[in-house]
N, C-alpha and C positions, 0 to 999 in steps of 0.2 A: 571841571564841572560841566555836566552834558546842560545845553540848555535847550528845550523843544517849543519853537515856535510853527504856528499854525494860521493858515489863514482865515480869518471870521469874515463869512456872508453876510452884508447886510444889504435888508429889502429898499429897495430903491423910495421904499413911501418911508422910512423911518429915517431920519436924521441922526447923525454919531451921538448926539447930547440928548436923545426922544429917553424918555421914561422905559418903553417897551425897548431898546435898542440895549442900551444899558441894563435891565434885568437877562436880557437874550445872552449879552458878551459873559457876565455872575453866572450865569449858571453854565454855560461852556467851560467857565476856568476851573470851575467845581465839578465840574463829569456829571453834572444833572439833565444833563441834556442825552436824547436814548441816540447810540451808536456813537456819542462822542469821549474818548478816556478824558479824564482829568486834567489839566497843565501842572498841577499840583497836587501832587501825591504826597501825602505827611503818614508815614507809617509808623504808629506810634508805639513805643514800646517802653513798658511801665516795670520798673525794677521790682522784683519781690522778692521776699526770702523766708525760709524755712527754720527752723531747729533741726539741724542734723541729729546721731546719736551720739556725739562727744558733746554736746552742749553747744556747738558756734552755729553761730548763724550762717546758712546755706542759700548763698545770692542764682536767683534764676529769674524766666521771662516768663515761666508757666505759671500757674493759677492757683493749680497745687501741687504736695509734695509727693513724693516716691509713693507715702504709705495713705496718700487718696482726699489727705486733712486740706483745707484750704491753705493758701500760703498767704502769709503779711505783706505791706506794700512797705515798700523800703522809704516812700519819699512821707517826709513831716508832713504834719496836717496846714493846712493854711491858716496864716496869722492875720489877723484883721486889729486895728486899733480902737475901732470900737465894738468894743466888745461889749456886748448887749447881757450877757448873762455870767457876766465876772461874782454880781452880789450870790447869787442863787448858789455858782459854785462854792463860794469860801463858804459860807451860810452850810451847806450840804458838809465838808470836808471839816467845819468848827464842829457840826452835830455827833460824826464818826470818830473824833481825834484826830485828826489828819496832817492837818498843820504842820508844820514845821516846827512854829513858837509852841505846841503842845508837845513836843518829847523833848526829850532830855539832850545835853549837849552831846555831841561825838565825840568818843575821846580818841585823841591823836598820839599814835607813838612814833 
């Protein structure tokens, strides 16, 4: 693991712990600063995938597929436990049929 340390400037009126000193060193470590790279580079890369033409699912890093359609993001949606609009859903899915407890059992062979 390459680690790249750098020397940080600081003005003789600001003290290590000063408010201004401290936003100065955030934003060096972040590349926000003009001429300085980042210490930390997070290059991020989000799984998608496609429907190929046999039917499976076709995993890439692009956006979209061969034939130009947007592609799907591979990762689940985020779960939260309080979930604020649980009533609204089943209420919407009781109104369509949707339920689970509204069809008939699976029959299993």
């Amino acid at each position: 693991m390459d680690v790249c340390m750098r020397a940080i400037r600081i003005p003789h009126s600001q003290s290590i712990g000063s408010p201004g000193c401290i936003i100065r060193i955030i934003r060096i470590l972040n590349g926000a600063v003009v001429g300085a790279a980042p210490l930390f580079q997070t290059n991020k890369m989000h799984l998608m995938y496609y429907t190929g033409a046999d039917g499976k699912r076709c995993y890439t890093l692009k956006k979209e597929d061969p034939t130009g359609k947007p592609s799907h993001s591979a990762h689940p949606a985020r779960f939260s436990p309080d979930d604020k609009f649980s009533k609204e859903r089943i209420t919407t899915k009781k109104r369509f049929n949707l339920l689970p407890t509204q069809h008939p059992d699976p029959l299993y062979q």
